[in-house]
C-alpha angles and dihedrals in degrees: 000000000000120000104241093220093065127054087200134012090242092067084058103057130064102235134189104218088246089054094042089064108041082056097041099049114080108156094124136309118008127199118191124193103206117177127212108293099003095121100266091158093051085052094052090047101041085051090055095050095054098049084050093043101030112018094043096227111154107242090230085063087061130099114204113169115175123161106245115051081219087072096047088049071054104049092038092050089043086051098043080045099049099043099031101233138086116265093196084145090058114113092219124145143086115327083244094055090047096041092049081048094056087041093047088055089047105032099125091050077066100039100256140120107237083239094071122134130248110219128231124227079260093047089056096045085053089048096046093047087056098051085049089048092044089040089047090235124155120247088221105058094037098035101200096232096047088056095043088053085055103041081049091053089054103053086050084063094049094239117151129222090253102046082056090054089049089047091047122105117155137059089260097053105037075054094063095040093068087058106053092043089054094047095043079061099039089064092049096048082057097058086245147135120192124211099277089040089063097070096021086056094047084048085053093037092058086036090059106037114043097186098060086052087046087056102043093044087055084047093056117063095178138006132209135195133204121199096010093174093071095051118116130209096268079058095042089049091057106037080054094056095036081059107039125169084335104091098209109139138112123192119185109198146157114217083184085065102043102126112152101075086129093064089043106277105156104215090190088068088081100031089057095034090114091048089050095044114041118213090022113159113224122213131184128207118202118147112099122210090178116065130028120259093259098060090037078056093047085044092046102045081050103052093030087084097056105093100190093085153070117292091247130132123187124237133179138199090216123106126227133164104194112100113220101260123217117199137197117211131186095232139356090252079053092050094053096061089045095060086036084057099050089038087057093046097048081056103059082049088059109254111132118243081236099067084050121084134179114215129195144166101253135008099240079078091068098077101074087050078053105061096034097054089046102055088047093054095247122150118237139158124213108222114204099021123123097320128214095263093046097071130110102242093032087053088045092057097042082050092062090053104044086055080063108048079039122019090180088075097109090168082061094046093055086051096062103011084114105013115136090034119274106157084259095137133153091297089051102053090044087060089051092046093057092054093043091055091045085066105032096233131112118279087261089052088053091044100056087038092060137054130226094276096073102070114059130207120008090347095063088073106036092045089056089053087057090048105053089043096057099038084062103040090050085056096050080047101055086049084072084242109184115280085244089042088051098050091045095054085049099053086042098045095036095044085235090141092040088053097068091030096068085050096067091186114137089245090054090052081053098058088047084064107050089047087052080049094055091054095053082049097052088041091050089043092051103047089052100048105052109184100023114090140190099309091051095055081047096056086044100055094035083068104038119125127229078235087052087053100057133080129199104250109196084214102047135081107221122225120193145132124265097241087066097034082072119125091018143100143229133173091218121032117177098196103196145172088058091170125134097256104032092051096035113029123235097230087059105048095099103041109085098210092046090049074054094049086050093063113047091053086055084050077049091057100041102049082055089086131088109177117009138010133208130188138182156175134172137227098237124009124203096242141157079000101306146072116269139189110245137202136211120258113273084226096074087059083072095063134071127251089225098072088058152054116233117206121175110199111218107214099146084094100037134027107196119213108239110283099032120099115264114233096253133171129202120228118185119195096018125147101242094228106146111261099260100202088133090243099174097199117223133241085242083063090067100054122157119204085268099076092189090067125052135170114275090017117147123231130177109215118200099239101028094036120208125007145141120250111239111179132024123199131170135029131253118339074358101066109126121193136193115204127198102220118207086243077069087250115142106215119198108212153173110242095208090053105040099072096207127170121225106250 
């Protein structure tokens, strides 16, 4: 285990003394403050290396749970490379891979096969809209997101389906109890976890059966934790029991940066980490290697003003002459050409689009960069957006394969119970459901279990079709057949490709290529993960992150929100839309601890930058279908005029086609009120290429009648409208086809 060329791990990395210490002490809990950019990674890494070279402890006796499986690729490559060897044995991932390992090994103790699914954001909503469906209660009323977000809340909290009927007492709740309780079953039933049950059933797990926690406690000699500051109470609960009366854990966070209290991070785990843990030794890092003093000064007069943290301010030994510039546009299309103008710019100086990204609050903001980028020839990638896995024909073919690593995944069978087409409509699954209910098994399970003869009518046919399909696929798949091998017989075997092939539309021809796509994935997977089969590239792509997803492209602006661009680094970073509610939302404006919550993810935004910052709002924003006054974000009250440089650009006199220079002034030292000369901007301000379409423009359609165009995207035969008709519908269509007349 030990690397011959170092007596100890801490010869072989390059250490601050604050870090040195945080990494050499080990005499029970440890708590470390690391600000943005102050090498918390190298810390956590560093930490693990010197409890496997100096105090002997086995990797595989070392718990590591971070929240991107990109950072863990990160931790385990920065280990092998400090202490010279492969830690293959080592339990390091997202909270979510090593709970579903734990769960895998002991899965019957919890009444599950270790082949369960684990269900996508679209494989709930399907779930909750059938127990809706099941319970007769009205979509409307119980919107299925909204009670997915809450059923999800719950299980962060570690509250069963059964405590919240005990807490219940009142019509609404009891309702809703039904129908978490139902769909609590209903998983089961399916032989299936989704993401929060993951870590909620592990806390359970280790609840219920003492021993098992017993043996795992006695397994880990140490845990360690990465972005504490996001964990939530399911992940606090287990961290806790994994731990016990030891005392061995170390946990590195930023409460400065804890920014996901909407999806159930508990900010006060870290806060109260010294009270949870007696004995427990603090150290702050603060001492930043990533961005220059004047944009550390802009990050720390922001967060300063928030109460709820820890008393810490960033400082760096690194030089750096550009002052953080705030600007003040007319509009956010505006806004857009301003940033395209300084990106291109930046580029003739030398400075790749791909060290350039463009942050904003929510992703709705991304269209007008869009346009604009796109129009002025610049690069960019969208991260977040719909991601490779998320698409139809990408989910129906994963859905193939998840029915054979678990034939119990009813929400699977209903995808592609008649895709491609076999007659097997409404009528048809309620037959298979009957039988499958006859025998209490899922409707695969039916469907294998009965002949033709069962299913009458259209059904019969198309059933036997199924059948056939699935009898012989579950046998290439119990010959352990190669993950690619096994999707190719499918599509061959199911007419999925035909299916497209006989369309001949170009978006077909798309979706033939991201199924080709998905064959190269699962062959290169394979090949480079000998040993491991079908379930476990299942298990890999359920968990991956929209950051996991992206790669850094030298010839690409990024565009992405703030919330994702966490944890990363840019040397430019254009923060825009600084608006009150946008940042912050408006939703969030009254709550104290959300304003809170606001601003740290602004402070996020901002320490993402190394060279040079950006920021930005606009006077009036297109937005809910009209044009509305906007102010600037009560954020930038809290910091001084004197660590930035303020710059109004004058565009009511001259609006300058895209590529000429704008008429700006700059004026240092200004309020930053907006400019109340009640211009009331016109429709004509908001032109597209397509002069004949604008924004709020009204348009009568033959068949919809009279609306006002709300959103423009595309350029060209490619111009896309949405239109708000006067019966409230929101139609999505092509400009060139949809023959309208201006009202």
């Amino acid at each position: 285990m030990n690397n011959p060329a170092f007596a100890s791990a801490l010869e072989a990395i390059v250490l601050n003394d604050v870090q040195k210490e945080a990494v050499a002490w080990d005499q029970g809990p440890q708590l470390v403050f690391a600000g943005a950019g102050t090498g918390k990674t190298r810390v956590l890494t560093a930490k693990i290396a010197f409890l496997i070279q100096d105090k002997k402890i086995y990797p595989n006796h070392i718990f590591a749970a971070t929240f991107t499986n990109k950072a863990a690729r990160e931790m385990r490559e920065r280990v092998e490379a400090f202490i010279g060897i492969p830690c293959e044995g080592l339990w390091i991932g997202t909270f979510h891979s090593l709970c579903a390992r734990i769960l895998r090994k002991e899965a019957a103790r919890m009444g599950y096969t270790s082949s369960f699914s684990i269900y996508d954001r679209d494989d709930q909503i399907r779930q909750v809209r059938k127990v809706l469906k099941e319970e007769e209660l009205d979509e409307k009323s119980m919107p299925p997101r909204q009670v997915l977000h809450r059923i999800s809340g719950l299980k962060s909290r570690c509250i069963t389906p059964e405590e919240y009927d005990q807490a219940a007492n009142n019509f609404l709740e009891r309702q809703f109890s039904t129908v978490y309780t139902t769909y609590c079953k209903q998983l089961k039933k399916q032989n299936a976890m989704d993401f929060d049950d993951l870590l909620a059933n592990t806390v359970y797990l280790f609840r219920s059966h003492a021993d098992v926690l017993e043996a795992y406690r006695t397994y880990f000699h140490y845990v360690l934790v990465d972005e504490y500051q996001d964990t939530n109470i399911a992940q606090f609960k287990l961290v806790q029991r994994l731990v016990g009366n030891r005392g061995n854990i170390f946990v590195v966070g930023d409460d400065d940066q804890s920014i996901y209290g909407w999806r159930g991070a508990h900010i006060e785990n870290i806060l109260n980490f010294e009270r949870r843990f007696p004995g427990t030794r603090v150290c702050k890092l603060e001492q930043n290697y990533r961005s220059t003093q004047l944009i550390l000064d802009f990050a720390n007069a922001l967060i300063s003003h928030n109460t709820n943290r820890s008393d810490k301010s960033l400082w760096t030994a690194a030089g750096g002459k550009d002052k953080c510039k705030l600007i003040c546009y007319r509009d956010d299309r505006n806004e857009a050409d301003g940033v395209a103008r300084h990106i291109q710019e930046l580029n003739k100086a030398g400075m790749s689009y791909g060290t350039m990204c463009v942050l904003f609050r929510t992703n709705a903001q991304s269209r007008v960069f869009e346009d604009v980028f796109r129009r002025a020839g610049i690069a960019y990638v969208l991260v977040g957006s719909v991601s490779f896995y998320e698409r139809k024909e990408i989910k129906d073919c994963l859905a193939f394969l998840r029915l054979l690593v678990n034939p119990q995944d009813d929400i699977c069978f209903e995808r592609i119970m008649n895709v491609p087409a076999r007659g097997l409509g409404d009528k048809a699954k309620e037959q298979l459901m009957l039988l499958a209910l006859a025998r209490k098994c899922s409707l695969l399970q039916a469907l294998l279990a009965h002949d033709a003869d069962a299913f009458t009518g259209r059904a019969r046919k198309g059933f036997a079709q199924l059948r056939e399909l699935f009898a012989s696929a579950l046998e290439f798949y119990r010959d352990a057949v190669a993950p690619d091998a096994m999707l190719e017989y499918v599509l061959k075997e199911s007419g999925y490709l035909d299916m497209y092939e006989s369309e001949g539309s170009e978006e077909a021809e798309s979706r033939i290529e991201n199924v080709n796509e998905l064959l190269n994935t699962l062959a290169i997977w394979h090949e480079e993960n000998s040993g491991k089969g079908l379930a476990d590239f299942l298990e890999e792509i359920s968990l991956v992150t929209d950051v996991d997803k992206w790669n850094r492209q030298d010839e690409s602006v990024n565009l992405m929100t703030m919330h994702c661009a966490k944890g990363l680094e840019f040397e430019t970073v254009f923060l825009v839309g600084l608006e009150d509610g946008l940042l912050p939302s408006q939703q969030n404006i009254d709550d104290p601890a959300k304003l809170e919550e606001e601003r740290r993810l602004l402070y996020v935004g901002a320490t993402r930058a190394m060279k040079k910052l950006f920021c930005s709002y606009v006077e009036q924003r297109f937005r809910f279908g009209s044009i509305m006054p906007m102010l600037p974000s009560r954020f930038l009250d809290d910091i001084p005029k004197s660590v930035y440089e303020f710059e109004q650009i004058d565009l009511y006199t001259t609006v300058a086609a895209f590529g000429q220079q704008p008429q700006a002034k700059t004026i240092p030292q200004k309020s930053r009120t907006v400019p109340g000369a009640g211009a009331a901007p016109k429709y004509e301000d908001y032109s597209q290429d397509d002069v004949h379409y604008r924004m709020g423009q009204y348009v009568v359609h033959k068949t919809y009648g009279q609306g006002r165009i709300v959103n423009l995207s595309g350029f060209g035969a490619d111009l896309r409208l949405t239109v708000l008709f006067q019966d409230g519908s929101r139609k999505k269509l092509i400009a060139r086809l949809a023959k309208l007349e201006l009202a």
